[in-house]
C-alpha positions as CSV (number, residue, x, y, z in Angstrom):
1,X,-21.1,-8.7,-20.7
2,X,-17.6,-10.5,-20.2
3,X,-15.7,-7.7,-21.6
4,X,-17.5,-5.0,-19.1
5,X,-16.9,-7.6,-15.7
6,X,-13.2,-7.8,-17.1
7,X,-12.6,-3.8,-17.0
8,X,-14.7,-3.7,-13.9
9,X,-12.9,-6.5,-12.0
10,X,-9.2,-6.4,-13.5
11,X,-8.7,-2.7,-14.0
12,X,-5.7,-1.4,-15.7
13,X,-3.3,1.4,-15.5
14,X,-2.2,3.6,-19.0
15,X,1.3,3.4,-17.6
16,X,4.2,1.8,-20.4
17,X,7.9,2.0,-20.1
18,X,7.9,5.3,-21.0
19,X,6.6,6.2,-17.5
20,X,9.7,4.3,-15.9
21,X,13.2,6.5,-15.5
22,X,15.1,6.8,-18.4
23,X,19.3,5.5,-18.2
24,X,21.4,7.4,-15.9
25,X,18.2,9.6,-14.5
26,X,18.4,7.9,-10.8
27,X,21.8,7.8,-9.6
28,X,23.0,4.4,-8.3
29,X,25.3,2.6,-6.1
30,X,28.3,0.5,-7.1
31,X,28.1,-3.0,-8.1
32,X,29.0,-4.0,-4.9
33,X,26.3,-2.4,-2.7
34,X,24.1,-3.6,-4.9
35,X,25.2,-7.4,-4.1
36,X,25.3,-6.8,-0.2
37,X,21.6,-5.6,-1.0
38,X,20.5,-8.3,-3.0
39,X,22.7,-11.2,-0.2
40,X,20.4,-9.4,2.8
41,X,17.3,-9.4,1.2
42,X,17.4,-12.7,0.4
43,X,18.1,-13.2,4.2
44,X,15.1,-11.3,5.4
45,X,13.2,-14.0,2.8
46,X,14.4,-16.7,4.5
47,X,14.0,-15.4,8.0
48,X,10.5,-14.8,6.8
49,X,10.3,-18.5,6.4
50,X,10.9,-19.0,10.0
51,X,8.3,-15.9,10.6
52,X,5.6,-18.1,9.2
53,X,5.9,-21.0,11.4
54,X,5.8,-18.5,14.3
55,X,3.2,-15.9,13.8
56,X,0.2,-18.6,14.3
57,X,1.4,-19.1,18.2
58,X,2.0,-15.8,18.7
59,X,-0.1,-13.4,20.8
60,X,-1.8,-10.7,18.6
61,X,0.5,-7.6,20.1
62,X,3.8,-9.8,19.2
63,X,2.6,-11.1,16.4
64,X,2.3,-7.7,15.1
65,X,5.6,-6.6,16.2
66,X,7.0,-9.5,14.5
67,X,5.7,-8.6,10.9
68,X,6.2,-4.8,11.4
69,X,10.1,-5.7,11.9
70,X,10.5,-7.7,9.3
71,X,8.9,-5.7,6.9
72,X,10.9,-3.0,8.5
73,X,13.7,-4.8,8.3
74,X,13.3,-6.0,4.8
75,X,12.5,-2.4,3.5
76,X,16.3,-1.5,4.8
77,X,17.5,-4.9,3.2
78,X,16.8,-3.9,-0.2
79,X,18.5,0.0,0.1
80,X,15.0,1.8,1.0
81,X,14.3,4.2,3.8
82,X,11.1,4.8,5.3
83,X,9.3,8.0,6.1
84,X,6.4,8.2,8.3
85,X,4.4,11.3,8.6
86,X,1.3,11.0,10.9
87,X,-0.3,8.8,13.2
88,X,-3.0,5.9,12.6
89,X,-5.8,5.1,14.9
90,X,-6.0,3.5,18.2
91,X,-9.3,1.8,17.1
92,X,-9.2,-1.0,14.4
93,X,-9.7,0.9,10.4
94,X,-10.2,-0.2,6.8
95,X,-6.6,1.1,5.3
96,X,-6.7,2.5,2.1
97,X,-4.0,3.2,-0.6
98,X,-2.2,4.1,-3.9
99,X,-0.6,1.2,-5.6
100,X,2.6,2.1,-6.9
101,X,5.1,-0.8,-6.3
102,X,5.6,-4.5,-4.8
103,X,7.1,-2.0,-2.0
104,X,4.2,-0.7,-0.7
105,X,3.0,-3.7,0.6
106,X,6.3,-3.8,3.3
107,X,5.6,0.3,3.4
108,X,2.4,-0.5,4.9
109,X,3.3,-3.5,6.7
110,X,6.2,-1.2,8.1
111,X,3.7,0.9,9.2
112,X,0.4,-0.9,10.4
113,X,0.8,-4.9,10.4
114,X,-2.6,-5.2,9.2
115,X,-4.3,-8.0,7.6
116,X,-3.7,-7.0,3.8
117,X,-6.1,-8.0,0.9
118,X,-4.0,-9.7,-2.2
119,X,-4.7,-11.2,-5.5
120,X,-4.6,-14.9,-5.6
121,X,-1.7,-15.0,-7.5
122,X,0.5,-13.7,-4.7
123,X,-0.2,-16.7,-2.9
124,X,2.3,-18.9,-5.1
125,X,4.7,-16.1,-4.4
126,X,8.0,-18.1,-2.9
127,X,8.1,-17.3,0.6
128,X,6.0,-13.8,0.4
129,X,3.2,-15.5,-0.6
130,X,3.3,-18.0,2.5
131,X,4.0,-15.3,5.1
132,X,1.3,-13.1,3.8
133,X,-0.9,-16.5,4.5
134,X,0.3,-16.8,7.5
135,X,-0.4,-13.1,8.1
136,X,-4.0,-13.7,7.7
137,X,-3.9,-12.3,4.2
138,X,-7.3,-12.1,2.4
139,X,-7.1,-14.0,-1.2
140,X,-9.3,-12.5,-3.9
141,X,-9.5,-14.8,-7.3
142,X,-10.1,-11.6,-9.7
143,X,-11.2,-14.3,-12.2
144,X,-14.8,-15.1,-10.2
145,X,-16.6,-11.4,-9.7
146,X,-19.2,-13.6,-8.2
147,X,-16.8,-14.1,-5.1
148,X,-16.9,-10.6,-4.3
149,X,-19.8,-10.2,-1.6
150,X,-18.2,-12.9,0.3
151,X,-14.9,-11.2,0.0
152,X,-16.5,-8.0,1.6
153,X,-18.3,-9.9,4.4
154,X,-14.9,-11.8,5.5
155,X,-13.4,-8.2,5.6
156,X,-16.2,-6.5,7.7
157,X,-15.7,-9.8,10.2
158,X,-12.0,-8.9,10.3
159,X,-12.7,-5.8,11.5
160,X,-15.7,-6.3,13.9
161,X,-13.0,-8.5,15.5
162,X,-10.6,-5.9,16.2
163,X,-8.2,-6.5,12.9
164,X,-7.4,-3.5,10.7
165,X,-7.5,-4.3,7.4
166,X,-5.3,-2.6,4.3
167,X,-6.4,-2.5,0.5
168,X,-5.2,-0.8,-2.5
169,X,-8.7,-0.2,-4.1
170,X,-7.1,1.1,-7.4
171,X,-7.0,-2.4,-8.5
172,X,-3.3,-2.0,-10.1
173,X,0.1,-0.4,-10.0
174,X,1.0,2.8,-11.7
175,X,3.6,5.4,-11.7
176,X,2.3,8.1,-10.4
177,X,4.0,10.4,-11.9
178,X,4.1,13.9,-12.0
179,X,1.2,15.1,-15.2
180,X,0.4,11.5,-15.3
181,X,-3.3,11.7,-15.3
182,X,-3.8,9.4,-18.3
183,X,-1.8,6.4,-16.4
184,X,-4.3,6.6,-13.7
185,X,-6.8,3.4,-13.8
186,X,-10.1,4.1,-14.9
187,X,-12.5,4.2,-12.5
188,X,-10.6,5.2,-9.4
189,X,-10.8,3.8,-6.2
190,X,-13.2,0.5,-6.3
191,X,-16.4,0.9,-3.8
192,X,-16.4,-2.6,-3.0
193,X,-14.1,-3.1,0.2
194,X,-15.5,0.2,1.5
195,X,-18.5,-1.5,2.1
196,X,-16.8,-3.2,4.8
197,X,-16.4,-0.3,7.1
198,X,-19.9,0.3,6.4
199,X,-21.2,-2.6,7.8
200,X,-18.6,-2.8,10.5
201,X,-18.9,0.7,11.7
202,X,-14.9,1.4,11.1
203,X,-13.0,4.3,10.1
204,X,-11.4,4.4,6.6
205,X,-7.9,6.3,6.7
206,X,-6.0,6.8,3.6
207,X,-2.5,6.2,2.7
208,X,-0.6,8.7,0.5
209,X,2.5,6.3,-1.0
210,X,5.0,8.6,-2.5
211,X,8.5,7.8,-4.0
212,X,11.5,9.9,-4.5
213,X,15.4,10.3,-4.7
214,X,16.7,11.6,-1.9
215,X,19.9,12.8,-4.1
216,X,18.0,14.9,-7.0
217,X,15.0,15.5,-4.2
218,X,12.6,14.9,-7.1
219,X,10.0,11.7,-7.3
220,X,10.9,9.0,-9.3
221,X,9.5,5.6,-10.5
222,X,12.7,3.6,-10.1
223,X,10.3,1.3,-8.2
224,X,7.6,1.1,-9.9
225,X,6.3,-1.9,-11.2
226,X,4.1,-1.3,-13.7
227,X,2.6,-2.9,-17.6
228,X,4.8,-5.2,-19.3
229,X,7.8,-5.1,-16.4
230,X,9.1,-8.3,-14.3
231,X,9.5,-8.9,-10.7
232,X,13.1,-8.9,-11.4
233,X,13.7,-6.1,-13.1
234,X,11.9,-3.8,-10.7
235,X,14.0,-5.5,-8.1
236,X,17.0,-4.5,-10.1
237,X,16.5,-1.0,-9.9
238,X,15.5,-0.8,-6.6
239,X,18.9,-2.3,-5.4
240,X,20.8,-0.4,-7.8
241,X,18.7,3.2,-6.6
242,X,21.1,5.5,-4.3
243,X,18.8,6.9,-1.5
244,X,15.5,5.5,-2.7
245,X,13.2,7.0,-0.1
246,X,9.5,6.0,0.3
247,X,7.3,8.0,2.3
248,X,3.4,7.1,3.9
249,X,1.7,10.2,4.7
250,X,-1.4,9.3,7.1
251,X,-4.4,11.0,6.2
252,X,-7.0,11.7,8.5
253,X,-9.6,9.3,9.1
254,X,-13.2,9.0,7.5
255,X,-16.1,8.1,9.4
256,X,-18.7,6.6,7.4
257,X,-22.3,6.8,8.8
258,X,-24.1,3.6,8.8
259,X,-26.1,5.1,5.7
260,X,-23.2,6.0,3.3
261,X,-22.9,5.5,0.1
262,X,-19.9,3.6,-0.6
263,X,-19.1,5.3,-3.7
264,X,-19.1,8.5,-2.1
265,X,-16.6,7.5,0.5
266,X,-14.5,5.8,-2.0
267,X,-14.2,9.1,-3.7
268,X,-13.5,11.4,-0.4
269,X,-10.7,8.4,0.4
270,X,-8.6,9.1,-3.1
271,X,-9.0,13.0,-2.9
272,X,-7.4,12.4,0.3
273,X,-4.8,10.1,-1.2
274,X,-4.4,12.0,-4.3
275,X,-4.6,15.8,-3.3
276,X,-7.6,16.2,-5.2
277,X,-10.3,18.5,-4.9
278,X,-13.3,16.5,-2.5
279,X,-16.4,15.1,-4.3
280,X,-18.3,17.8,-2.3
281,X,-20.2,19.5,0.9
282,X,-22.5,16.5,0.9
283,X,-20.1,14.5,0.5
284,X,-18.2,15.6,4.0
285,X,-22.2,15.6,6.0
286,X,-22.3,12.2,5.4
287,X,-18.9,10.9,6.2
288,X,-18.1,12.8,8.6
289,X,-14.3,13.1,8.0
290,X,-11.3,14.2,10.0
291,X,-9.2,16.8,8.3
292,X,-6.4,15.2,6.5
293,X,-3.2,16.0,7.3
294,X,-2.1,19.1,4.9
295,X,0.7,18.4,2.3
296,X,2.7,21.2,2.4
297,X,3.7,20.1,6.8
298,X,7.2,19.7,6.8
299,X,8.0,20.3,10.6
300,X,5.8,18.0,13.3
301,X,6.0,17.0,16.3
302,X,8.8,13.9,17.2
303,X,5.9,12.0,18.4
304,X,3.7,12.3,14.9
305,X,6.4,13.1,11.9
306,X,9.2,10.7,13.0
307,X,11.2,10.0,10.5
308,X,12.1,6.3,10.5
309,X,15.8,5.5,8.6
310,X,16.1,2.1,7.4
311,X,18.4,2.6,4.8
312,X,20.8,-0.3,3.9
């Protein structure tokens, strides 16, 4: 019984340092650029600091303009530029997406300054992990399954209230990659959380999280962070990266009815995240989705395919 709650609760990726780039695949910046990175990141940390001590008195719209800057502006910090392509909701929505890198929690951020569901451990995190407290960040202790229910109720609070709320319901990091099927995590996308927007009657819109190098125009995991990797090692690459682009390609939303199955929306949620084929026709009836945003768009409209450059 331990072993099972273990796979179920801490899922893991097949991904090894095989799956990260090889030396001299990503092209990189000179020694120098790479210090100028690592100096203003550090200073978007610190002004994080004082971010904390403000975001509590700040009124909701500021507040959110606050933490989409800095994440912005942290993003740009460490040498990565943002692409956008598509619009999110007016209405409040349980965000959903692939886990690749530390980097997509400012990608998201960047994007929707939602209130983000973490592991426990990211909590002890210098700086990040108080900011993300201050950000109303939802703490899940993956060693107490039992916590779980109570975990999904404080979600579908959040966003009866009006909060938008953004997961990464793989459970883990992984590359990625190109033929990388066997890196996935087993299981997919957890249920759980999507029982939120169940009970709160909110949309579920998926995030596609893609990384790639703007020089070779090819993906790359130079930032992932992934198996038996460190915080500072990923951090390395990414500063050292020339061009590093990450985009977030905004699906359409999912509607669940108050009757869905929440396994059946988790599945519509990753084909929309991962371009694969949709669990089905009944699967559409009873979530009633929006057609997602097609891949292959390259031209849209200034007011939904901005491209936002935050390069350092």
């Amino acid at each position: 019984m331990t072993a099972v709650a273990h796979d179920l609760w801490r899922p893991s990726s097949g991904c090894d340092e095989e799956c990260l780039p090889a030396a001299g695949e990503v092209p990189t910046v000179p020694v120098a650029r790479r210090v100028l990175r690592l100096v203003a990141a550090a200073g978007m940390l610190l002004a994080g600091v004082g971010l904390v001590v403000l975001l509590p008195v700040l009124p909701s719209q500021e507040r959110q303009a606050a933490m989409r800057g800095w994440a912005r502006g942290t993003a740009r910090a460490f040498g990565v530029r943002l692409v956008i392509r598509g619009r999110l909701p007016r209405r409040r929505a349980l965000l959903v997406a692939n886990h690749v890198s530390w980097l997509d929690i400012l990608a998201v951020l960047a994007v929707a300054p939602t209130r983000m569901v973490a592991k426990r451990e990211v909590r002890s995190w210098p700086v990040v992990g108080m900011l993300a407290a201050a950000a109303g960040t939802v703490f899940v202790d993956r060693s107490r399954p039992r916590d779980l229910p109570a975990t999904v109720r404080r979600l579908a609070d959040a966003l009866r209230a009006g909060r938008s709320v953004a997961v990464f319901p793989e459970g883990t990091t992984w590359c990625a990659g190109d033929g990388a099927a066997d890196c996935r995590p087993s299981g997919g996308f957890r249920p759980a959380m999507f029982q939120a927007a169940i009970d709160a009657g909110s949309p579920v819109v998926p995030l596609r999280l893609g990384y790639r190098c703007e020089v070779t125009g090819s993906p790359t995991t130079a930032a992932a962070f992934l198996g038996a990797d460190t915080l500072l090692r990923s951090v390395a690459r990414v500063v050292s990266a020339r061009e590093l682009v990450v985009s977030v390609t905004i699906a359409g939303a999912l509607h669940p009815a108050r009757d869905a199955d929440r396994r059946l929306l988790a599945r519509a949620a990753e084909s929309a995240v991962h371009l694969v084929p949709a669990a089905g026709a009944a699967t559409r009836t009873r979530l009633r989705p929006v057609p997602t945003l097609p891949p292959a768009v390259t031209a849209l409209p200034p007011a939904i395919g901005q491209d936002l450059d935050l390069a350092a």
